[in-house]
C-alpha positions in Angstrom: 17.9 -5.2 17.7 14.2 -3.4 17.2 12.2 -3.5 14.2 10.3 -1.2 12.8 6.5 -1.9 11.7 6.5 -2.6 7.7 2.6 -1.2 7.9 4.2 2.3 7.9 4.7 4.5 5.5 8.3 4.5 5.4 9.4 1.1 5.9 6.2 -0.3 3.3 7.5 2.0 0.3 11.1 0.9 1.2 10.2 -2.8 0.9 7.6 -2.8 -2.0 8.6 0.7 -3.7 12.1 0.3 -4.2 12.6 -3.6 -4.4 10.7 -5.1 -7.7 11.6 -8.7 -6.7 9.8 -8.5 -3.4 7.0 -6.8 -4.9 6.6 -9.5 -7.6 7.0 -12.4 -4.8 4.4 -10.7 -2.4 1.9 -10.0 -5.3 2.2 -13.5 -7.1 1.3 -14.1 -3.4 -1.6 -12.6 -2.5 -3.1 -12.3 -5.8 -6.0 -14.8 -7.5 -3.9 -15.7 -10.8 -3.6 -18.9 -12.3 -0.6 -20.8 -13.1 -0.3 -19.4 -16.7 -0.7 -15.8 -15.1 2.2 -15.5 -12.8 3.9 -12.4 -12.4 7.9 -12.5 -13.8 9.2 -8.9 -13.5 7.7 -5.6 -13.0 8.2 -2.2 -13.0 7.2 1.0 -11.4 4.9 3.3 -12.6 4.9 6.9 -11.2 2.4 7.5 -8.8 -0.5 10.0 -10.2 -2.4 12.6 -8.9 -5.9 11.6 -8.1 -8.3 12.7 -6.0 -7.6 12.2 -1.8 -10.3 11.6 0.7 -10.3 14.6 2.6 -8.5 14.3 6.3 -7.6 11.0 5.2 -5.2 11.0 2.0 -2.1 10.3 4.9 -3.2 6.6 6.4 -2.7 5.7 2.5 0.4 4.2 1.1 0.7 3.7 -2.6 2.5 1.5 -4.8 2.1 1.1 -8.8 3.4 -1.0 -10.9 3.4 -2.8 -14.5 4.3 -6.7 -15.7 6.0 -8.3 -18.4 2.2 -9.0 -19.8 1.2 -5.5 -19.8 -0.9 -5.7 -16.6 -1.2 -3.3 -14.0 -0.9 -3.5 -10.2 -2.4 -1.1 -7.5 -0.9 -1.7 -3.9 -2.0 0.2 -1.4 -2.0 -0.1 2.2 -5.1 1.8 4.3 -4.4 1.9 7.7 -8.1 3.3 8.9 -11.0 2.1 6.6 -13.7 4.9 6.1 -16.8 4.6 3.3 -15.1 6.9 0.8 -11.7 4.3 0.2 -13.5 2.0 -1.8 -15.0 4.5 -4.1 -11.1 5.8 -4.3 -10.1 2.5 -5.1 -12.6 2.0 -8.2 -11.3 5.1 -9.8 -7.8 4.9 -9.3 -8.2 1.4 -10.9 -10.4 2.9 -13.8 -8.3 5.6 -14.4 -5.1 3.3 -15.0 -7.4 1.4 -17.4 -8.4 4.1 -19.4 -5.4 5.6 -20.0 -3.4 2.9 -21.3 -4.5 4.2 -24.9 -4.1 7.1 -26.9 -6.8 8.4 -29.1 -7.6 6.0 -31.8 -6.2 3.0 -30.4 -8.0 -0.4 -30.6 -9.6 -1.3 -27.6 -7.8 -4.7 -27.8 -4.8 -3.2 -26.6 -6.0 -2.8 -22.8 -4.7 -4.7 -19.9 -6.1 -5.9 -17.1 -5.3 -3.8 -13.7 -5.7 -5.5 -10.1 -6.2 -3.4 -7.4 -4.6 -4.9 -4.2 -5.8 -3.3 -0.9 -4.4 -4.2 2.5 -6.8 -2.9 5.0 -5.4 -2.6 8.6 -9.5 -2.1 10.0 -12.4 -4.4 9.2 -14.6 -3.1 7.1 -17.3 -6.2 6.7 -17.4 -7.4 10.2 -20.3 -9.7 9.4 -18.2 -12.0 7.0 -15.7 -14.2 8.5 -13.2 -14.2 5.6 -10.7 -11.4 5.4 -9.7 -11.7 1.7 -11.8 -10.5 -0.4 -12.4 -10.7 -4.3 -14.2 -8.9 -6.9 -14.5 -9.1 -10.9 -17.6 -7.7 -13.0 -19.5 -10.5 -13.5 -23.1 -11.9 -14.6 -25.4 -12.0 -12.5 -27.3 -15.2 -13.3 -24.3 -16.9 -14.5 -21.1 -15.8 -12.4 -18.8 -18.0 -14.4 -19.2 -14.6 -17.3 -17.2 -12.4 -16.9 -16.0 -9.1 -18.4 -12.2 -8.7 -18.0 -10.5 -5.8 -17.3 -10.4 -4.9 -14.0 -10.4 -6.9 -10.5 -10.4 -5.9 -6.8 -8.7 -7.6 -3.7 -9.4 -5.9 -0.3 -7.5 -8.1 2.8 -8.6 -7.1 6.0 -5.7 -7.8 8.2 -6.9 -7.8 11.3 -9.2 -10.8 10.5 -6.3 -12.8 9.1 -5.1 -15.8 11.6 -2.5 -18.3 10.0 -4.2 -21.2 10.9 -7.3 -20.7 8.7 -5.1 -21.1 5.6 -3.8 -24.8 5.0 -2.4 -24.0 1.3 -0.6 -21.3 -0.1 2.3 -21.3 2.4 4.3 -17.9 1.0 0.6 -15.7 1.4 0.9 -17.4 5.0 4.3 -15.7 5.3 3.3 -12.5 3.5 0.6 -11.7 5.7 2.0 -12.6 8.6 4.8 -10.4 8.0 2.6 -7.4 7.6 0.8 -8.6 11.0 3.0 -10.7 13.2 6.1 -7.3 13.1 5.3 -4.6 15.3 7.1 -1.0 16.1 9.9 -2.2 18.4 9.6 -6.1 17.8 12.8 -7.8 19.1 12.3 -11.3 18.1 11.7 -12.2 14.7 10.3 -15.5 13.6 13.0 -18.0 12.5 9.9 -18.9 9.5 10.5 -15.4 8.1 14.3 -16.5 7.3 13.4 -20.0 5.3 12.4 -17.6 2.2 14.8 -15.6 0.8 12.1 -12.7 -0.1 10.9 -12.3 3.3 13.8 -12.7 5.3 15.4 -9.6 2.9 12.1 -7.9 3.5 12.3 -8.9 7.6 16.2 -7.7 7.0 14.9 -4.2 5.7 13.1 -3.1 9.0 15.8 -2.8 11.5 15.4 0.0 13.2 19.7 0.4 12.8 19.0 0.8 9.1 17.2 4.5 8.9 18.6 7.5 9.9 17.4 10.5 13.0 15.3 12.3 10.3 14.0 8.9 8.9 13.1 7.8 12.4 11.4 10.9 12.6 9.1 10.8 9.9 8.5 7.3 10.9 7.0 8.3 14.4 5.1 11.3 12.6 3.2 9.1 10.4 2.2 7.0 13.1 0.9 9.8 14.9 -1.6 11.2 12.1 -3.0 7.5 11.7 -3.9 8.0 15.1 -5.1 11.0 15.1 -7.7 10.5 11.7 -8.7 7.1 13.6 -9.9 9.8 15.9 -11.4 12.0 13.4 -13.5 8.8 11.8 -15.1 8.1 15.4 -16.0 11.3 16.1 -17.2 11.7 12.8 -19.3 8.4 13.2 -20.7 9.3 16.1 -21.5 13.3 15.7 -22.0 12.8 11.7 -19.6 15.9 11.0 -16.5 16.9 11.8 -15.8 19.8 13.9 -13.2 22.5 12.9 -10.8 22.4 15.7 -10.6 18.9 15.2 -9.4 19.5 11.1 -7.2 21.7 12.5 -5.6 19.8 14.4 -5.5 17.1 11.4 -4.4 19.1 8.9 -1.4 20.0 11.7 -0.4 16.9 11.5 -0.5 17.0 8.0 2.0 19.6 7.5 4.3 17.7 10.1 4.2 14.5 8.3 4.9 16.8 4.9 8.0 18.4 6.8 9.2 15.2 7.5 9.3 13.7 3.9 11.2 17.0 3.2 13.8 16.5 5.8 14.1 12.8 4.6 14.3 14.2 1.0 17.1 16.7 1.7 19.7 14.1 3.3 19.2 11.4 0.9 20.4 14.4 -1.6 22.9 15.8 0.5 24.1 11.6 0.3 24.0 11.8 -3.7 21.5 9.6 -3.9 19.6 8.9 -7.5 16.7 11.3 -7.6 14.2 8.6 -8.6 15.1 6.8 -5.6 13.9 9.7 -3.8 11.1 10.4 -5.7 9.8 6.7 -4.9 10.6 6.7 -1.2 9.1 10.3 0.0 6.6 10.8 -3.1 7.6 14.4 -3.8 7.9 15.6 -7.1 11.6 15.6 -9.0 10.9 19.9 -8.9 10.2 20.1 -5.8 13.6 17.8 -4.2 15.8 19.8 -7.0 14.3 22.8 -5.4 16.0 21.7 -1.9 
């Protein structure tokens, strides 16, 4: 039977946004923590409204969530890299720091947030590594550091499973995201020695998601391409043209359609409104409104 691509919109959010265990195993996975630091459960944290890089705020698919320890997580998955995503990162992550206290609360009380950012472009095409780390650290003496907030990008194009000797469950993490492609028939017996990826692998048939689903699947797809067009046009003419936003912001309705469509039969089937909060990202208002 086919698979569908976990990359996408659709199928990421249904792995990682409604299924806490898989999220926990993929970021105690991916993420630089120590023994002591391990994540044990989680829970989700309603996405925010932040600022979206214009033409662009589609190719990003956003997951939040909290630890036993207080700690915050940022996933998000960028499907074309452009200059302003980093910048977006940095704020979202200060943003979740700062407002872990009310007025007049110590300082003591804030926890760390990681941003996690799985980058499906290469953005330092100079350096050979494709995970990349960052704390706030001194300069002289990189050992000092000021806690708070750290930053993983993983450029996943750059990732190949023989570079990486240790850490056997990234291994399989990563090349889950990579290996499983729109339409893949033949799934990787590896995938079913773990319990959390072969539930995750299990997630993606194609048999699973309904017409309208499938639908906003495809659409999705089809604005990634089409702002990977926008960025090299924009790279090479320095602006972009106003047919060409047009076009874009077409696409962007489309894809806004779609999530409605999706919205209105998981309502129709009774299903819990958070659920459907989490796996279209509209508002409660606006799916009671359907």
């Amino acid at each position: 039977m086919p698979y569908l691509d976990p990359k996408n919109d659709l199928t990421f959010k249904k792995v990682f946004g409604q299924h806490p265990h898989l999220l926990k195993s993929f970021l105690n996975a991916m993420l630089p923590l120590e023994e002591d630091q391990v994540i044990e459960s989680l829970e989700y944290l309603p996405i925010e409204l932040v600022p979206d890089i214009i033409l662009f705020k589609n190719t990003i698919v956003d997951v939040r969530c909290k630890d036993n320890k207080g700690r915050q997580f940022i996933v998000e998955m960028q499907m074309n890299w452009t200059s302003s995503f980093r910048q977006r990162v940095l704020f979202n992550a200060s943003k979740a720091y700062i407002k872990q206290l009310d007025k007049n609360e110590e300082y003591t009380l804030l926890n760390p947030v990681y941003a996690l950012s799985l980058v499906n472009d290469i953005y330092e095409p100079e350096m050979k590594s494709f995970y990349h780390h960052y704390k706030i650290v001194h300069i002289e003496n990189i050992d000092k550091q000021i806690e708070g907030l750290e930053f993983i990008f993983i450029e996943l194009p750059k990732f190949k499973p023989q570079n990486i000797s240790e850490k056997k469950l990234q291994v399989l993490w990563l090349r889950y995201l990579t290996e499983i492609k729109d339409g893949s028939i033949e799934i990787s017996s590896d995938f079913y020695d773990n319990p959390d990826t072969k539930e995750a692998v299990d997630y993606l048939q194609e048999s699973a998601f309904s017409k309208a689903e499938l639908e906003y699947y495809d659409k999705y797809w089809d604005i990634v391409a089409s702002e990977k067009t926008v960025i090299k046009d924009s790279e090479k003419k320095g602006e972009i043209k106003g047919e060409i936003k047009g076009r874009i912001e077409g696409k962007i309705e489309g894809i806004i359609e779609g999530k409605i469509e999706v919205a209105r039969i998981m309502k129709q089937n009774n299903e819990d409104i958070n659920k459907i909060v989490k796996f279209t990202g509209l508002s409660k208002e606006e799916i009671e409104k359907l």
